[in-house]
C-alpha positions in Angstrom: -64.5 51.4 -198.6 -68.5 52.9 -197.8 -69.8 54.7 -195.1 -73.1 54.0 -194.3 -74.8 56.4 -192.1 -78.3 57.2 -190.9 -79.7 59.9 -188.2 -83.0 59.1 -186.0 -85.5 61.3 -184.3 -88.3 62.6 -183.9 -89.4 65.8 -185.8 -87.7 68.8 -185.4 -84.4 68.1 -183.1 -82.3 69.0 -186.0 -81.6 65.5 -188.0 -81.5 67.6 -191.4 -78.9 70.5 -189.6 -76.5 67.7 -188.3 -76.7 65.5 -191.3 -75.4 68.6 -193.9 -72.8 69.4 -190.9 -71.4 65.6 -191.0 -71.4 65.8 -194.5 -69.3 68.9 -194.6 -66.8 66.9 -192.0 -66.3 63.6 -194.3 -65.9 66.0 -197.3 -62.7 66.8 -196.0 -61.5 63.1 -197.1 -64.1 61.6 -199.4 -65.8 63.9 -202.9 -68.0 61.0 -202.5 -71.0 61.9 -201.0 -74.5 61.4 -200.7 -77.2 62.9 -198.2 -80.6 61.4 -198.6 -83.6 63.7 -198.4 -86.3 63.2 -196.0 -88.7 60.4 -197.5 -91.6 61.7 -195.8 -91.1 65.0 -197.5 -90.8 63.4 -200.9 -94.1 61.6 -200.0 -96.1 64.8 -199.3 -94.8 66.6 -201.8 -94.4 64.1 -204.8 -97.3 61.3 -203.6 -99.6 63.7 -202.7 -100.2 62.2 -198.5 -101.4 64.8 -196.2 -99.3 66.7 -193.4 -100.2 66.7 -189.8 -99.5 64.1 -186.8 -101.8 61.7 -187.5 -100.5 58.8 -188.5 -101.0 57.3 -192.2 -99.8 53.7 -192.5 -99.4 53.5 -196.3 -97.6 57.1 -196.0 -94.7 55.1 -193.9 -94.4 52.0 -195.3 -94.3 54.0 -199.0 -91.4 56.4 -196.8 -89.2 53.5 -195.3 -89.4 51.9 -199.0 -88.4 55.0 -201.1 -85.6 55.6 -198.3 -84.3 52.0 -198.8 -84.6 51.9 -202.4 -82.3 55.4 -202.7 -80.3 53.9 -200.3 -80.1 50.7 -202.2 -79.2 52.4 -205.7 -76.7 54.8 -204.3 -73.4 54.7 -205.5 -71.5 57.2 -203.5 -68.9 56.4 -201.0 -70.3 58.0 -198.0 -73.9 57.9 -197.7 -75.6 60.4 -195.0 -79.6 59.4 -194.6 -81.8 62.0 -192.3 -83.8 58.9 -191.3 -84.1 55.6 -191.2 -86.8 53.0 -190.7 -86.3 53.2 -187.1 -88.5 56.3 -187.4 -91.6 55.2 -188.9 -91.7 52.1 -186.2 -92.1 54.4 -183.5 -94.3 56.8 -185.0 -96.3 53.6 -186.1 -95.9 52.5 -182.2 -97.8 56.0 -181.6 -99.9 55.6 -184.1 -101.4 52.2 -182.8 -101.3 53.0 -178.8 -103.4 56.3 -180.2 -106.0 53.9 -182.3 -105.9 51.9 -179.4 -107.1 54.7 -176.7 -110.0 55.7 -179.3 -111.2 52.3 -180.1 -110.4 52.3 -183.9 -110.6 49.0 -184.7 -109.8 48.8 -188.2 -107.2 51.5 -187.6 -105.6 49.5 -185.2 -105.6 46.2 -187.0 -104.0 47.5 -190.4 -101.7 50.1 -187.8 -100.4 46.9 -186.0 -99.3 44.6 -189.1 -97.6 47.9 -191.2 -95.9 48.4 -187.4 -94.6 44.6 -187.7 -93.6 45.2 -191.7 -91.5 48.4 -190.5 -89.9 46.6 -187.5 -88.8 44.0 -190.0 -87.6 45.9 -192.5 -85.6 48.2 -189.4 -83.8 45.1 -188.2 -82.8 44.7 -191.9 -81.5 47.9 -192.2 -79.6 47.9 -188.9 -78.1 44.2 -189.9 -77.5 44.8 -193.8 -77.4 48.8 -194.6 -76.3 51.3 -191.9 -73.2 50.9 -190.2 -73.8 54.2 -187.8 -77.7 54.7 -186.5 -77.0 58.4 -184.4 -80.4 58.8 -182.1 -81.0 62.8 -182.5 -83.3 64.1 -179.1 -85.6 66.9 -178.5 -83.5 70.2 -177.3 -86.4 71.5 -175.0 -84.8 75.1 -175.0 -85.1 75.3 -178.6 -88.2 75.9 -180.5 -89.5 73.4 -183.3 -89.1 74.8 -186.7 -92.2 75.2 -188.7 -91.6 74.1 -192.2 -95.0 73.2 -193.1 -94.5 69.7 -192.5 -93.9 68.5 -189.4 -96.2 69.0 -186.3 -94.9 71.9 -183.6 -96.6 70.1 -180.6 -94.0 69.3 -178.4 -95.6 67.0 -176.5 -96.4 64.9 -179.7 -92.6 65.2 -180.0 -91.3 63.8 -177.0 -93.9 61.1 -176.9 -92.4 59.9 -180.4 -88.8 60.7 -178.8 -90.2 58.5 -175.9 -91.3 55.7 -178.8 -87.5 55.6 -180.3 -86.0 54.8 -177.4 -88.4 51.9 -177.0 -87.9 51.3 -180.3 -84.1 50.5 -179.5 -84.1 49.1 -176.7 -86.3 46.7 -178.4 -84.5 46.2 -181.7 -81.5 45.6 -179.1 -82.7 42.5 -177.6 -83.7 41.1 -180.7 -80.7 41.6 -182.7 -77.6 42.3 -180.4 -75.4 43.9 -183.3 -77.4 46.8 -183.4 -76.1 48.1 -179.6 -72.8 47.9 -181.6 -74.6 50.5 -184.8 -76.9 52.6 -182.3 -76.1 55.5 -180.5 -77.6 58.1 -178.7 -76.0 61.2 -179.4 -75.9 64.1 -176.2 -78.9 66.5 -176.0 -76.3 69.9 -176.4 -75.6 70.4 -180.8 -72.0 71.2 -179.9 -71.7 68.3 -177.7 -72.9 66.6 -181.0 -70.5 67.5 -182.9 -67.3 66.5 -180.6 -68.8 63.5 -180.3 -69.5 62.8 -184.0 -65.9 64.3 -184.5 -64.7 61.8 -182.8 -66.7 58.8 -183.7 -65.9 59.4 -187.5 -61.8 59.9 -186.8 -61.2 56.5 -187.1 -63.6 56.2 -190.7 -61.9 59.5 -192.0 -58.5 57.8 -191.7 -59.4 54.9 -193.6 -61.5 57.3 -196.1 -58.4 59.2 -196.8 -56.4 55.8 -197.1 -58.6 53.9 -199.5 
């Protein structure tokens, strides 16, 4: 019995926060767990790519592969991912409509095929690795965290947040399963929780059972 679970959002709406709280819940019935560290983070700090909201093609496809390698290799019952490769499609998707605004032609040409690499390997993930995508939106009321990573513009922020939900809606049409792995969790972190609570009652049961 595995639990496979991965949280989606745009930076700074509290994916990391939520991910240690859910693994705290399941720790209740499994001593089984993993939580997977931000790829991106490991990129920056490890590979040596550069901060800031401009997008780097090589810097996502190198994240959504690490992510899905660690992912691959892990061994633990429950398995708690901060992202998935849901992400880097629509931060590619910004990417590419930015390139295209400015007139980078290379940009957009190399932009566009790692954006149709990443969608692949997010309908892969969604049909073959997670069996719980949450969708974790901006909180206007709260400020973004600086942790000398991710970019505090929130506009930048809700245009990616924007980008996901495209993002879904079109991973939706093309593979139908993934309106039965997707959800959109509410805006309020309590309202999270309860609802997290209660999607996992019915996984904790058979956790405790297996």
């Amino acid at each position: 019995m595995t639990l496979r679970i991965a949280f989606s959002g745009s930076g700074g709406t509290g994916k990391t926060t939520m991910s240690a709280w859910l693994a705290e819940l399941l720790q209740t019935q499994s001593s089984s767990i993993t939580v997977l560290p931000s790829a991106t983070r490991y990129c920056i700090d490890e590979l040596g790519y550069s901060t800031g909201k401009e997008g780097d093609s090589w810097m996502a496809l190198h994240s959504a592969t690490i992510r899905l390698f660690w992912a691959a290799t892990c061994k633990s019952e429950v398995l708690i991912s901060e992202r998935c490769a849901l992400d880097e499609v629509a931060y590619q998707a910004w990417y590419v409509e930015k390139c295209t605004r400015e007139g980078r032609r290379e940009e957009i040409s190399l932009g566009t095929s790692v954006y149709h690499i990443l969608l692949q390997q997010s309908l892969s993930e969604i049909v073959g690795v997670w069996d719980f995508i949450y969708i974790k939106r901006p909180l206007l009321d709260v400020p973004i965290e600086d942790d000398g990573v991710r970019s505090l513009d929130r506009q930048y922020q809700l245009e990616v947040d924007e980008k996901i939900l495209q993002t879904v809606a079109d991973l939706i049409r093309l593979v139908p399963i993934a309106s039965e792995k997707i959800r959109v969790l509410p805006l309020d972190n309590e309202d999270c929780r309860d609802f997290l609570r209660e999607e996992m009652s019915e996984w904790m049961t058979k956790l405790r059972t297996s």
